[in-house]
C-alpha positions as CSV (number, residue, x, y, z in Angstrom):
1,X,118.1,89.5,114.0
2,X,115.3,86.9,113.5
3,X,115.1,85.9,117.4
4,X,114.8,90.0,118.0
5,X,111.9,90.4,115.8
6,X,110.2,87.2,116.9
7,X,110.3,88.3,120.1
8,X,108.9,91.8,119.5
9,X,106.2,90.2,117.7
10,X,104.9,88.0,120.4
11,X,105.6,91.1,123.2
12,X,103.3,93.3,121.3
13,X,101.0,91.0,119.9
14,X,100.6,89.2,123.2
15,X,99.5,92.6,125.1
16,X,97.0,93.4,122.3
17,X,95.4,90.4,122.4
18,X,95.0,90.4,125.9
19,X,93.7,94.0,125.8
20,X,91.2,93.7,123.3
21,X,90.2,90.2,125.3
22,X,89.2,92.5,128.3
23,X,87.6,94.8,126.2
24,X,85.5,92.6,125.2
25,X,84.9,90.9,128.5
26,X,84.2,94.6,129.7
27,X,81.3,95.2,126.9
28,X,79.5,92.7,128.3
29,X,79.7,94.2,131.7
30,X,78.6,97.8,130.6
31,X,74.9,98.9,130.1
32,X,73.9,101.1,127.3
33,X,73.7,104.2,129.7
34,X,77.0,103.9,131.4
35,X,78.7,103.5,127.4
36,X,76.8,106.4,126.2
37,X,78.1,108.4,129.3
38,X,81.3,106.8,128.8
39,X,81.6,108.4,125.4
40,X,80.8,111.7,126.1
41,X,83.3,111.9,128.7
42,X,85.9,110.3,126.6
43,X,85.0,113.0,123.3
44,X,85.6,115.7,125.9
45,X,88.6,114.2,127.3
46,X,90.3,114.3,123.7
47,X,89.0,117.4,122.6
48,X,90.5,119.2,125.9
49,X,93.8,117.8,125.2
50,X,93.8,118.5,121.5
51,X,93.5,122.1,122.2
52,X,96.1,121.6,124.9
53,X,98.3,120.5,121.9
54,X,97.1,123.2,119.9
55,X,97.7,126.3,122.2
56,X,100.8,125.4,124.6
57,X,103.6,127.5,123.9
């Protein structure tokens, strides 16, 4: 059971740390204007699919 949860451990962890490497590599590559636009688009995204949530049947 040890080897199992050892290995789930280093799956997960592994892919996080690479994602949040690229995130940060990607920050760097971003100006202020494209973030800001970013985020706005990103708000709407999850606010459209909340109410998706919300009203399907």
């Amino acid at each position: 059971m040890g080897i199992i949860i050892s290995i789930a451990i280093v799956a997960v962890g592994g892919v996080k740390i690479a994602y949040a490497l690229m995130a940060d590599r990607a920050r760097l590559l971003i100006n202020q204007q494209a973030k800001k636009w970013l985020n706005i688009v990103a708000g709407w995204v999850m606010m459209a699919v909340g109410i998706f949530v919300i009203v399907k049947p």
